[in-house]
MIGUDREN-358829 format. One line per 3 residues: number of its first residue (from 1); for each residue x, y, z of C-alpha. Coordinates in nm, 3 decimals, decimal comma. Each point is the difference from the previous one (the first is absolute). Layout:
BEGIN
NUM) X/Y/Z; ...
***
This chain:
BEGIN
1) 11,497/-10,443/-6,228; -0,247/-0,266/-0,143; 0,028/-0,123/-0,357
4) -0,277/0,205/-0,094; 0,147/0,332/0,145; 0,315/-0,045/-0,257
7) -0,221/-0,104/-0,279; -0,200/0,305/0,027; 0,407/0,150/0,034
10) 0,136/-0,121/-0,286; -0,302/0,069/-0,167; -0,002/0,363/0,093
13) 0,360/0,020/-0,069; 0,002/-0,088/-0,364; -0,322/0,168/-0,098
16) 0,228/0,341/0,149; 0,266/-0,075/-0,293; -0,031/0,012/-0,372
19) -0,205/-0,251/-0,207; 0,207/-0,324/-0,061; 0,239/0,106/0,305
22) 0,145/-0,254/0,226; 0,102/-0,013/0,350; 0,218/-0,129/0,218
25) -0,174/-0,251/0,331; 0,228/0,161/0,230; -0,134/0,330/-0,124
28) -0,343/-0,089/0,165; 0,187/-0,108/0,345; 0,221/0,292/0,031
31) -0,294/0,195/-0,113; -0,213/-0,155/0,351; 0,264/0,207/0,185
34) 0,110/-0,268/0,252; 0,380/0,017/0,060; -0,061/-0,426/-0,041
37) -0,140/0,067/-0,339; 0,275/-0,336/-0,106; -0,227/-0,206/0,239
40) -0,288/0,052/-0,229; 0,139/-0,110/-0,343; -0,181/-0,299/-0,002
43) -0,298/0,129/0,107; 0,027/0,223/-0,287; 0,074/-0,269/-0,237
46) -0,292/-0,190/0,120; -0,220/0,292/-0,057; 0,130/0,044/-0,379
49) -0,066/-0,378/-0,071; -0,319/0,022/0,132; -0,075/0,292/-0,253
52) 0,193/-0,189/-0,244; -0,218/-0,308/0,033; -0,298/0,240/-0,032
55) 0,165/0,134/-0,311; 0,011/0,329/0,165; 0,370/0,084/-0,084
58) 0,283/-0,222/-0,140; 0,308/-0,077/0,178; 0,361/0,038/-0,248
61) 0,339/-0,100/0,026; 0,242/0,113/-0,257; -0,299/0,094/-0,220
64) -0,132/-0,344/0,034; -0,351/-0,067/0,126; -0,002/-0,227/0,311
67) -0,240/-0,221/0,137; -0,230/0,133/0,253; 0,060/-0,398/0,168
70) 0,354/-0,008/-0,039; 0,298/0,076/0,289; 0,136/0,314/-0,126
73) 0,354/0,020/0,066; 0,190/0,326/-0,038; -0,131/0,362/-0,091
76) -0,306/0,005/-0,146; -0,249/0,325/-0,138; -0,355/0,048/0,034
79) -0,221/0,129/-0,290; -0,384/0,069/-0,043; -0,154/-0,293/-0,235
82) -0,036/0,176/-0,326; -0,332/-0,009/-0,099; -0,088/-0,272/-0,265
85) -0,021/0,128/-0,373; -0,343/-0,158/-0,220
***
């Protein structure tokens, strides 16, 4: 899969949960149905920071918002950006 195939997949997948629901990245890879879903973790964290950088959705660890730059280390969630409030 190409980075814009799991955009468009993590996309999908979080506009199918609640409002201000979160997922896991290896929700999208097991979700590609390819028993070496493991093999495409970073290609699924690629895909997030790229929406990340493009403000899309924010990346969280322990609650914490991460950089879309940074090297994520452990689990992490995936939200939709909340829109901004004026």
């Amino acid at each position: 899969m190409n980075e814009n195939d799991l955009q468009t997949a993590i996309l999908d997948l979080l506009n199918r949960r609640r409002p201000g629901a979160s997922i896991c990245p290896s929700e999208v890879a097991r979700g590609t149905g390819r028993e070496d879903w493991r093999d495409l973790m970073p290609a699924v964290r690629g895909a997030a920071a790229a929406l990340a950088q493009d403000e899309r959705l924010v990346v969280t660890q322990n609650g914490e918002v991460l950089s879309p730059l940074g090297d994520w280390r452990g689990p992490v969630r995936l939200q939709l950006q909340s829109p901004s409030s004026e």
